[in-house]
C-alpha positions in Angstrom: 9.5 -12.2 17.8 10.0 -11.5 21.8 6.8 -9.9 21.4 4.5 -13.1 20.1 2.0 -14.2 23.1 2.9 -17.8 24.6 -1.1 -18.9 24.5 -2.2 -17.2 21.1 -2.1 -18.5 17.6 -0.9 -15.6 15.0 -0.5 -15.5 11.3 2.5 -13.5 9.8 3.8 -12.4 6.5 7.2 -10.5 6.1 9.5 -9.8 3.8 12.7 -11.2 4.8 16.2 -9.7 3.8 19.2 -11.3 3.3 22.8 -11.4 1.2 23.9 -14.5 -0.9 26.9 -16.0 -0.8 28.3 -13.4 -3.6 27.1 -10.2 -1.9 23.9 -9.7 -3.4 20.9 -8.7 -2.0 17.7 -10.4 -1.8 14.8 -10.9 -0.2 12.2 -13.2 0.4 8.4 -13.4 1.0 7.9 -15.8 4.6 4.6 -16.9 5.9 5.1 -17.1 9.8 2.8 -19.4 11.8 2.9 -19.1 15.3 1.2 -21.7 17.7 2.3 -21.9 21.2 2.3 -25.0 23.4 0.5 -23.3 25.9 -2.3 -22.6 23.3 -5.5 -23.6 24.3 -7.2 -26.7 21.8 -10.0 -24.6 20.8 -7.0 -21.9 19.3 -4.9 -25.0 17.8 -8.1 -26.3 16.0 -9.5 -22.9 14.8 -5.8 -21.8 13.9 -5.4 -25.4 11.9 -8.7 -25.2 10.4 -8.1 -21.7 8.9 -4.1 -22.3 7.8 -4.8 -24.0 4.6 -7.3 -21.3 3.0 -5.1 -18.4 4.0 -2.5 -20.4 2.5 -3.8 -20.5 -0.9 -5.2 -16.9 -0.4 -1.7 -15.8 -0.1 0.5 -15.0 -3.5 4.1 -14.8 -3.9 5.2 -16.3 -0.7 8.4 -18.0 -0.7 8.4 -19.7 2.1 6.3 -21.0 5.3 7.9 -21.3 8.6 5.7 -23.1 12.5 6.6 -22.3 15.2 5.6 -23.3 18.8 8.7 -21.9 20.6 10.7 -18.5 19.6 13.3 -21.2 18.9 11.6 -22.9 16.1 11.4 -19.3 14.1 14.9 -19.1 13.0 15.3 -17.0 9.8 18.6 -18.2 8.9 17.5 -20.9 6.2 15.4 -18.0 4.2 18.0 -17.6 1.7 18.1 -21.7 1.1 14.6 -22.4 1.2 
């Protein structure tokens, strides 16, 4: 996630692994949104504009998680949500 750009809007989609509460392993497909604060307005509307279509384009996805700092894109609920 270090890697994400601090002005640039980006789509994700991962598979995200994790083990329940009795030791099995799972998975889960996550939709990641990323939209700094330092993104300019013409990013935030294009990236807002274009979430919901990719969002119905996509199948199987478990989750969706925003985030506008590194610290908003914590994986630790995957295996609740």
């Amino acid at each position: 996630m270090a890697e994400l750009p601090q002005d640039e809007a980006r789509y994700a989609v991962t598979h995200i692994g994790y083990t329940t509460e009795d030791g099995g392993q799972r998975t889960k497909l996550v939709f990641v949104t990323w939209i700094p604060r330092d993104s300019s307005v013409k990013t935030k509307m294009l990236h807002a504009s274009s979430l919901a279509p990719l969002k119905q384009a996509l199948n199987g996805v478990s989750i969706a998680l925003q985030g506008h700092t590194l610290a908003d894109l914590q994986f630790d609920d995957v295996s609740t949500g």
